[in-house]
C-alpha positions in Angstrom: -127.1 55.1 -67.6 -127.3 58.6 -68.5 -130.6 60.7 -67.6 -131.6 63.5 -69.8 -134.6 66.1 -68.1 -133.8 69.1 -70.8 -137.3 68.8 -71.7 -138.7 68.5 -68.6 -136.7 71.8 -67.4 -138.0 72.9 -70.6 -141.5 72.5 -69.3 -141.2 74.4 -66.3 -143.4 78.0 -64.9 -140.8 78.2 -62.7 -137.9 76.5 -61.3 -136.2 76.8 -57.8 -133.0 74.8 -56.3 -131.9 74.3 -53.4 -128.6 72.6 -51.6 -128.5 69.9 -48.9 -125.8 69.7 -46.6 -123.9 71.0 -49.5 -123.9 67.2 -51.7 -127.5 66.9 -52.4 -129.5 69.5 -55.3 -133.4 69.6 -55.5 -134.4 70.9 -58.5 -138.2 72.3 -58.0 -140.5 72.2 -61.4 -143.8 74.8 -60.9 -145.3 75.8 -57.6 -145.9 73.1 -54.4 -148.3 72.6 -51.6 -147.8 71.2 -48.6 -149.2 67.8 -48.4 -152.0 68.2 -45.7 -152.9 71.7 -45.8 -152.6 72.1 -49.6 -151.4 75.7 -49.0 -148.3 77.2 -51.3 -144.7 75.8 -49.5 -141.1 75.8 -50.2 -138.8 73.6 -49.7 -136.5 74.4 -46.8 -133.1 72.7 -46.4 -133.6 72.3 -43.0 -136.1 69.5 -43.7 -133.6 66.9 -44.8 -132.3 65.6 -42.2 -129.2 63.0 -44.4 -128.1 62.7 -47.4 -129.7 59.4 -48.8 -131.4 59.6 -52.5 -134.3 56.9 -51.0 -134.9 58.8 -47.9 -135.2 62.1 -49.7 -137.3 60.9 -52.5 -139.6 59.7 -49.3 -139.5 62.7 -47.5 -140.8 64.9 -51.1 -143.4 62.0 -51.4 -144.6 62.7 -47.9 -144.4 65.8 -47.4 -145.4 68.0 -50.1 -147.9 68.0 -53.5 -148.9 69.9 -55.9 -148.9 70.0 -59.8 -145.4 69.6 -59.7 -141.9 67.7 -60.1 -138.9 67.5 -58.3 -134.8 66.7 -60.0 -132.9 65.1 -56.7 -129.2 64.7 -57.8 -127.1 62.9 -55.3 -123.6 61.2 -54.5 -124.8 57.9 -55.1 -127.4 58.8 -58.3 -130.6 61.0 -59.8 -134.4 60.9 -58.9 -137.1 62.4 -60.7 -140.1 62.7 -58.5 -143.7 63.0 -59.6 -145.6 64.2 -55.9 -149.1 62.3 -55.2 -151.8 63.1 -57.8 -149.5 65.7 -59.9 -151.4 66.8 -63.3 -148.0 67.3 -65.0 -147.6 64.7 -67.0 -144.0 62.9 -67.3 -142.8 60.4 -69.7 -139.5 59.0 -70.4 -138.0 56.9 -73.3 -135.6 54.0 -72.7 -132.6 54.0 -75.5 -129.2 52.1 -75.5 -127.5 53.7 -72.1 -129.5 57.0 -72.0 -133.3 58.0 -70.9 -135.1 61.4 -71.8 -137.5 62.6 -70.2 -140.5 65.2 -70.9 -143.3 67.1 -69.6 -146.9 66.7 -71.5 -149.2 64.3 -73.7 -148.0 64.8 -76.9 -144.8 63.4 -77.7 -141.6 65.7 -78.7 -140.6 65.8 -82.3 -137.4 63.7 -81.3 -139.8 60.8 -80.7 -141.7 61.0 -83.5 -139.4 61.4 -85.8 -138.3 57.7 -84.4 -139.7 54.5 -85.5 -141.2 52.3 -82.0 -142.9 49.3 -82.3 -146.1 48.9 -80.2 -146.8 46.9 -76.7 -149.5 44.7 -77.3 -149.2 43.1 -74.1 -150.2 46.5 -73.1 -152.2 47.4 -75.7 -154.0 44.0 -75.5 -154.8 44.4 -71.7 -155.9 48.0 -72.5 -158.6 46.7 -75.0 -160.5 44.5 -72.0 -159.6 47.6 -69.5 -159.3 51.2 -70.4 -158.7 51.8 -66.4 -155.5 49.8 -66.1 -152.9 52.2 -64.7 -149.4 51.2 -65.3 -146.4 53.3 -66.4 -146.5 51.2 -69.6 -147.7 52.7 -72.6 -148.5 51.4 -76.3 -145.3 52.2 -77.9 -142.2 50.2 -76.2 -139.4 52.0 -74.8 -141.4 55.1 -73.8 -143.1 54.6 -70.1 -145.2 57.1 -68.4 -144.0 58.0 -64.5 -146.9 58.1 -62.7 -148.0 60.4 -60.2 -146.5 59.0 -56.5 -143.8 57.6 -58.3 -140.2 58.2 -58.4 -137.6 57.3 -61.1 -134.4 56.6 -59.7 -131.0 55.7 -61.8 -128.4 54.9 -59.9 -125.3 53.0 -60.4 -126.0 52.0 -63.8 -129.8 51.0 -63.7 -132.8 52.9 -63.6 -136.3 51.9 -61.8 -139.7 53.3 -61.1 -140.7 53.1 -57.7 -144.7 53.7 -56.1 -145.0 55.5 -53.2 -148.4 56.3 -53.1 -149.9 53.0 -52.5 -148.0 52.7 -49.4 -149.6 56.1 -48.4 -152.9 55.0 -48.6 -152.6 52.1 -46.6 -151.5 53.7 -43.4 -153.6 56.3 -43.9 -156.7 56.1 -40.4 -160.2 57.5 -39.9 -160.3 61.1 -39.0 -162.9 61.3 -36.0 -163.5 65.0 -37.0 -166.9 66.4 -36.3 -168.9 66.9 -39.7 -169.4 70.8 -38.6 -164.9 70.6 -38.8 -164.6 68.4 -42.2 -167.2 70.9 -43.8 -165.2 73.9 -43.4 -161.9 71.5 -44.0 -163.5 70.8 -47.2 -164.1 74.2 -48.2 -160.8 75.1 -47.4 -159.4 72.6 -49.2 -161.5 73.1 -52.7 -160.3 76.6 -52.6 -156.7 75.6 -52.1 -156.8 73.4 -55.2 -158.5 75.8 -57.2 -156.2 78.6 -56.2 -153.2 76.6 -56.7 -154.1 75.3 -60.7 -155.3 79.0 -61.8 -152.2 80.3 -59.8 -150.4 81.0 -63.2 -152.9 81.6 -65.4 -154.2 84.8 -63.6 -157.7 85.4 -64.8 -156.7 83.3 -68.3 -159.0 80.3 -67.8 -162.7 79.1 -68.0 -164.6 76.5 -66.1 -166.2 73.5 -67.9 -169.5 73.6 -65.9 -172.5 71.2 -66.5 -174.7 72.4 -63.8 -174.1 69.6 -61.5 -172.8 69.8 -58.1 -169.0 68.5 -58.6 -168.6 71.6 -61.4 -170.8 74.5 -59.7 -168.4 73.7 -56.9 -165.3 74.3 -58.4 -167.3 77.1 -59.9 -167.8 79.5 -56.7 -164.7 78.2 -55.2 -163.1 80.3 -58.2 -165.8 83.0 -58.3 -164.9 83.5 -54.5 -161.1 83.4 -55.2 -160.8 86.1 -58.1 -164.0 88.2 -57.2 -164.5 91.4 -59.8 -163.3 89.3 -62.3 -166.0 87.7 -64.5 -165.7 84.0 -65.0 -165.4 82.0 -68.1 -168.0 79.1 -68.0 -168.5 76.4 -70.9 -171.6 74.2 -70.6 -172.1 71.3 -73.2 -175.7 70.1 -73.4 -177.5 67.4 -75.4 -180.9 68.1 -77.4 -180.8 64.9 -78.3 -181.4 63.3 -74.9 -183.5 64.9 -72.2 -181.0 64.2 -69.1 -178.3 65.1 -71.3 -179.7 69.6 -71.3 -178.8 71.0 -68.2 -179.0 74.9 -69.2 -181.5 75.8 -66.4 -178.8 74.1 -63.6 -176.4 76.0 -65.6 -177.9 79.3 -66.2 -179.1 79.0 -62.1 -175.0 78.7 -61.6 -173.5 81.5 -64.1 -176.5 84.3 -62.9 -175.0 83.3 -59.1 -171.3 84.0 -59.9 -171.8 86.4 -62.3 -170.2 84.1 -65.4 -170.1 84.7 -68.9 -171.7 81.7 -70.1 -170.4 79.9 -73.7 -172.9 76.8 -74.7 -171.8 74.3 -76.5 -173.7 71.6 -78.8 -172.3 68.5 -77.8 -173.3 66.6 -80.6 -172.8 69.4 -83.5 -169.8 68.1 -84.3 -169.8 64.7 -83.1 -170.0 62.0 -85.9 -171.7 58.6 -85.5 -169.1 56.9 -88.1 -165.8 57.4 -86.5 -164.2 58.9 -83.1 -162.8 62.4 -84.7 -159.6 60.7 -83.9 -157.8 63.3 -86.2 -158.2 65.8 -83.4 -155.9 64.4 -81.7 -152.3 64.8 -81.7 -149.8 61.6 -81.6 -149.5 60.5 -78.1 -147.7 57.3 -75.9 -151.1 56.1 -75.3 -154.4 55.2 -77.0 -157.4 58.1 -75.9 -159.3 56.9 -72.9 -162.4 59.5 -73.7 -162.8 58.6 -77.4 -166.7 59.6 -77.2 -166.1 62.7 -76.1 -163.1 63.9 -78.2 -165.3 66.4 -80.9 -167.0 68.0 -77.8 -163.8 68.3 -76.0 -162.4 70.0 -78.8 -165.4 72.5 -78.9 -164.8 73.3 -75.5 -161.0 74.5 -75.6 -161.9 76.2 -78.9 -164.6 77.9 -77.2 -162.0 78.5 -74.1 -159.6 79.9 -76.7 -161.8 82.4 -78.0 -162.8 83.2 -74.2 -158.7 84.1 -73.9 -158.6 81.0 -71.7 -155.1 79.3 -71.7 -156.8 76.9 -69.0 -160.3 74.8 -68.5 -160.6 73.8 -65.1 -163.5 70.9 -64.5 -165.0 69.1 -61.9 -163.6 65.7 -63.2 -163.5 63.3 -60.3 -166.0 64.6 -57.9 -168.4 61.6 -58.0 -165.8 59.2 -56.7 -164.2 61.7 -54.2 -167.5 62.2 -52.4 -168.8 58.5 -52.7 -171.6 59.1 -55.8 -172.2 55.2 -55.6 -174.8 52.7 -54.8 -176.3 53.2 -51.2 -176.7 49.8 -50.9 -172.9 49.4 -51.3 -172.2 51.6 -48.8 -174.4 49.9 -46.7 -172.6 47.7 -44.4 -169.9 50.2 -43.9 -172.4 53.4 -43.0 -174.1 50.7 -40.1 -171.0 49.9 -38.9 -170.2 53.4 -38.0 -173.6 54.3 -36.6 -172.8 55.1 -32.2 -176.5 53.8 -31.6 -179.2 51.3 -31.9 -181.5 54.0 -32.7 -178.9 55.8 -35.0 -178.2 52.4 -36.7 -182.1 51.8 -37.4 -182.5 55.3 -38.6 -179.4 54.6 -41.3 -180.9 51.7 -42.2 -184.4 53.2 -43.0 -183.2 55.8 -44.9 -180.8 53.6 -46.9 -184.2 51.8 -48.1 -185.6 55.0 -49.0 -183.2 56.2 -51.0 -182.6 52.8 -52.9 -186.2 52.5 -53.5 -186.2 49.0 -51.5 -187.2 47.4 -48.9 -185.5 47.5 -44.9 -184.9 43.7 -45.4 -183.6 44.3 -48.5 -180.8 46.8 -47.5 -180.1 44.2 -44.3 -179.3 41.8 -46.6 -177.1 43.4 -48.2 -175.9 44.3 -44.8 -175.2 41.1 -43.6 -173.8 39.4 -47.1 -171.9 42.1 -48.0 -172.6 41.2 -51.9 -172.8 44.0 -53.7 -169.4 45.7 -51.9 -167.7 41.9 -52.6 -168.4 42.3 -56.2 -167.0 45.6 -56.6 -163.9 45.0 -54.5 -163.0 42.1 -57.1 -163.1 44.2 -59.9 -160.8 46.7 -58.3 -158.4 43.9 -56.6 -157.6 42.0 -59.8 -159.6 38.8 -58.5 -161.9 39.4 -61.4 -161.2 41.0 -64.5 -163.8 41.8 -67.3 -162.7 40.3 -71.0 -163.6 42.7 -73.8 -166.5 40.9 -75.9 -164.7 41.5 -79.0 -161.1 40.4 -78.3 -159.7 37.2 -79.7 -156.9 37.1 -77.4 -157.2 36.9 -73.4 -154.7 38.9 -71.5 -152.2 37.9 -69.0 -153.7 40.3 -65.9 -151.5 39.3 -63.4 -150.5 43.3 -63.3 -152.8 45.1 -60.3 -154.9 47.4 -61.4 -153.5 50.3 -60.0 -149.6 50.0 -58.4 -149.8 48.7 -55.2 -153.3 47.7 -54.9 -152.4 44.6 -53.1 -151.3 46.1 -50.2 -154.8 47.8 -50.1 -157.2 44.9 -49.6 -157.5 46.1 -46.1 -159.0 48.8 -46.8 -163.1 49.3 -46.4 -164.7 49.3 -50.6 -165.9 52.8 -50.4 -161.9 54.0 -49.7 -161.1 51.3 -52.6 -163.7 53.4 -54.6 -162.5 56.6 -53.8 -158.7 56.0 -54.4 -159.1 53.6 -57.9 -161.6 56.4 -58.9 -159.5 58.9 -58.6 -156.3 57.6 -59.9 -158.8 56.5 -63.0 -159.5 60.3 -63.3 -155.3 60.6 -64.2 -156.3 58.9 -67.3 -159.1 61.1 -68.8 -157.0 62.9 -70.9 -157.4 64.3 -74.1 -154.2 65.9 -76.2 -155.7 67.8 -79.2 -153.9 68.8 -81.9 -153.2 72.9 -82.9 -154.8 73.7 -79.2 -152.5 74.9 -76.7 -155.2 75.6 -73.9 -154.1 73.1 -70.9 -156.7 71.0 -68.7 -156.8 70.5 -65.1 -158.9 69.0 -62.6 -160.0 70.3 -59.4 -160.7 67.5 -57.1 -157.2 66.1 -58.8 -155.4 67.4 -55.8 -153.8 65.2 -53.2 -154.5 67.0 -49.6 -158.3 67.0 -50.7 -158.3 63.3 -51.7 -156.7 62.5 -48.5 -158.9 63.9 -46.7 -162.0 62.6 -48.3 -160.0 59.4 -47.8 -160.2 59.9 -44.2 -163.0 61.4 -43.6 -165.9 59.4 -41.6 -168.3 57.4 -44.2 -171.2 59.3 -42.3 -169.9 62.4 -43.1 -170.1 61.7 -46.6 -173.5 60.2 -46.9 -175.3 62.6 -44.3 -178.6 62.3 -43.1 -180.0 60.9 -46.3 -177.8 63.2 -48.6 -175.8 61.6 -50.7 -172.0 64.0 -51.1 -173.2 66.1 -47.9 -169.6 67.2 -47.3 -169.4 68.6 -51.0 -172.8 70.2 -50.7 -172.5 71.9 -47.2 -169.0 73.2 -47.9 -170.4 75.8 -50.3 -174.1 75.9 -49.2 -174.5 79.7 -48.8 -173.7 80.1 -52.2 -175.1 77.1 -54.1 -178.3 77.8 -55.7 -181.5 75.6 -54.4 -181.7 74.5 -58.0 -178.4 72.3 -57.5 -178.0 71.9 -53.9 -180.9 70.0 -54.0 -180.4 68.4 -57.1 -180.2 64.3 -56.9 -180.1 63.1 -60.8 -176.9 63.1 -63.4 -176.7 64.8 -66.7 -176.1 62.2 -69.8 -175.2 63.2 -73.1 -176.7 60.9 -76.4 -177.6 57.4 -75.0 -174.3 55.1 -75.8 -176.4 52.9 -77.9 -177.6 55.7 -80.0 -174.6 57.4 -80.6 -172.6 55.6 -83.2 -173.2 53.4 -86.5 -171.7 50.5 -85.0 -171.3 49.0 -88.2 -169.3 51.7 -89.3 -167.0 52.1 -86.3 -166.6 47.8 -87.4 -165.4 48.4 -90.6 -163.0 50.9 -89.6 -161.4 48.6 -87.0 -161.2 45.7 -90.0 -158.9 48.1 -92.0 -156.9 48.7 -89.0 -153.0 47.7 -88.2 -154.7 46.6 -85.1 -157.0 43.9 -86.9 -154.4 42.3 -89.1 -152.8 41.3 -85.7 -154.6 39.1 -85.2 -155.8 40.6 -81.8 -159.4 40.9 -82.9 -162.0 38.4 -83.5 -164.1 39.3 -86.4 -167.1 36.5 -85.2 -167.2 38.4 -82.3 -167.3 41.7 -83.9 -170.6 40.8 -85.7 -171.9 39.6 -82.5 -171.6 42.7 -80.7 -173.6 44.4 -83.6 -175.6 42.0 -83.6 -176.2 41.9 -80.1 -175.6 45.5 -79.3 -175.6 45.9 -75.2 -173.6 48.8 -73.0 -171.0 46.4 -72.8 -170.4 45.6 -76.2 -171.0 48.9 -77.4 -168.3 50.3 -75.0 -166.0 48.0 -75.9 -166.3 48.6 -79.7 -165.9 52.5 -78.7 -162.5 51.3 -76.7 -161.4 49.5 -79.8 -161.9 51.7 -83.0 -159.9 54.2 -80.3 -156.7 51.8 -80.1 -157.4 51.0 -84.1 -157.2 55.1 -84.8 -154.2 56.0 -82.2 -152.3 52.7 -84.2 -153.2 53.8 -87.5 -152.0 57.6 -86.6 -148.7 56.1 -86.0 -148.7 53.7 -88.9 -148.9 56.9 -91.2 -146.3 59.0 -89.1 
């Protein structure tokens, strides 16, 4: 079995190699971090302490991170290792005796210019679950590796093996005072941020609603290149009051000194079809299919700016716990050091829900609504898609290795299938070359909001108190304060449902017989969140198979 990484070497800002005890070569693709400190590293020699492809592919798992890869050729075969959370993108196509690999969403010309058929056992478990992380994608042959993954090939074969799983579960509560995690955090926000506009100089902008996960990410950069105006895009909604944040915005660009761009979100947004020809032929279907027209707004708007990057703040609601208090309930008493501590947790719990004490101590002692959610996460539960005629085998996890998580407490299941959900919002747009990262993407700050105390995150009656005291001197009332969520066009108002329909019933995907046109009506008839997400999901797989299709 032959690997080919040309175009992932091709890919590279920067490569570096070194030599182990003179058998074993690491190739390093882009700039690393080490794993806990999230400060720029190298790799030293030194480090590796034998010779063995699985303990050195272990050791790079452990030790360092970044938005990076690593090429590990050895005696006895050849690694490619993507570190924990790593934004680079890597995919790899299976033919005969030889795999190629590549860097990136879109797929090379070599691929395209090939004929694949499609994974619908994928494709099929994808239209009941746009969250389902495997390193599957909808064209068979071509797999994604996924970030805390290694692909090994060695002695004729050729697997993918998760590391990061096994990471989280041995992973124990920091007992940190909240005083140390706040300027951890801060530290930490600014490593990421310096780390993805490393490269880019001063060439990128900052998608930036106005809400606390964004304006974050905003001074962390503003602090990072001061005398150097910043680039912020804001997309607001006319057409649904939570969905204009402008005054949270203008608050945040007159505090760094930005050069604000607005964007409409719906001024090019149509309400018969997703805008899938933005998009550029891709291994997978487009998770974010609502928001592709305002996404493409955006990196114009970024392009014009002289932007080569948009950096957002993607991910910051599961990272510091944005959830149900009531949820978090059980897990915030449990950590309380007092009688008179737990009594004051569970009084403010009921304020904050808008509910009563006995409520919240119900909740408290059954455990329901955290029982729920951890059965959607472990795979005991799965949601069927209202419209599918066909019911999916899910005996894949969710995410690799969640098995070996059910230990863990819900709010760390939250935190770690939230943010290896954020891996998926990705849009690849066609004639755009402006790249995306995300801020919060970035594994020493997940780990330690993974870590970190539940108390610390949900601090005396603030909700994300870590994320809002780690920048507080420079956070503008206006937002600090700020409790609600911006919304763009109510989901139910923001398509001709029929229309998206019809479009599906002329689809490749339809005349598979993977569709059940009874249940299509229904949905329209019976329009809900659920069904109308679902029909969103579905005219997005129908589009990306009809791109294909059509070459």
């Amino acid at each position: 079995m032959r690997l080919n990484v040309d175009g992932l070497l091709d890919s590279a800002k920067e490569l570096a190699t070194i030599i182990v005890n003179g058998r074993v070569e690491i190739t390093v693709l882009n700039d690393i971090v080490d794993a806990e400190t999230g400060m720029p590293t190298e790799l030293e020699p030194t480090h590796f302490k034998g010779t063995s492809l699985p303990e050195i592919v272990a050791l790079l798992q452990e030790r360092y991170a970044g938005d990076a890869a690593f090429i590990v050729r050895a005696p006895s075969g050849i690694a490619i290792v993507r570190p924990p959370f790593s934004e680079i993108s890597i995919f790899y196509q299976v033919r005969n005796d030889e795999i190629e690999c590549w860097a990136g969403l879109k797929l090379p010309d070599a691929a395209l210019a090939q004929r694949h058929a499609f994974n619908f056992g994928y494709l099929t478990g994808l239209i009941c679950n746009a969250s389902w992380l495997t390193p599957e994608t909808g064209l068979c042959g071509i797999f994604e590796l996924l970030s805390g993954a290694a692909l090994i090939v060695s002695r004729g074969t050729f697997r993918q093996v998760d590391f990061l799983a096994g990471a989280v579960a041995r992973l124990n509560t920091s007992a940190v005072s909240f005083k140390d995690d706040v300027a951890n955090f801060r530290q930490l926000i600014s490593a990421s941020v310096a780390h993805k506009t490393r490269r880019y100089g001063g060439a990128f902008s900052i998608e930036c609603s106005g809400g606390l996960d964004s304006s974050v990410v905003a001074l962390a950069a503003a602090d990072l290149h001061r005398g150097k105006p910043l680039s912020l895009l804001n997309s607001y909604s006319e057409t649904d009051v939570n969905g204009d944040e402008r005054f949270f915005f203008a608050a945040l660009a007159e505090q760094v000194g930005g050069a604000p761009t607005y964007v409409e979100t719906n001024a090019r947004s149509s309400m018969t079809h997703l805008s899938s020809e933005l998009l550029a032929p891709t291994p997978r279907p487009c998770k974010l299919a609502a928001t592709i027209a305002t996404t493409a707004q955006l990196h114009e708007a970024a392009q014009a700016a002289g932007s080569r990057l948009v950096l957002t703040g993607d991910g910051g609601d599961q990272l510091f716990l944005r959830m149900r208090r009531l949820t978090m309930a059980r897990e915030l008493l449990a950590e309380s050091r007092s009688p008179q501590a737990a009594l004051r947790e569970l009084a403010g719990l009921a304020i904050q829900a808008r509910t009563s004490v006995w409520r919240v101590l119900r909740e408290v002692i059954t455990g329901r609504s955290g029982r729920d959610l951890r059965r959607n996460m472990l795979g005991d539960h799965r949601p069927q898609s209202p419209v599918a005629s066909v019911r999916p085998d899910f005996g894949a996890e969710l995410v690799p290795g969640a098995r070996s998580l059910r230990h863990l407490q819900t709010t760390r299941l939250f935190q770690f299938f939230g943010m290896r959900n954020a891996e998926l919002n990705r849009i690849a747009l066609r004639d755009n070359a402006v790249e995306e990262r995300k801020a919060f993407v970035f594994w020493p700050l997940i780990k330690a909001g993974l870590v970190t105390a539940r108390r610390h995150h949900h601090s005396n009656g603030i909700d994300r108190a870590l994320e809002r005291e780690a920048f507080r001197e420079h956070l503008p009332d206006v937002i600090y304060y700020r409790v609600g969520k911006g919304a763009g066009r109510d989901m139910l108002m923001r398509y001709e449902y029929g229309a998206l329909v019809s479009r599906v019933e002329c689809s490749a995907l339809y005349r598979q017989g993977l569709i059940s046109r009874d249940l299509l009506r229904s949905a329209i008839d019976n329009l809900s969140y659920d069904s109308a997400f679902a029909l969103v999901r579905l005219c997005a797989i129908a589009d990306w198979m009809d791109l294909h299709e059509l070459g």
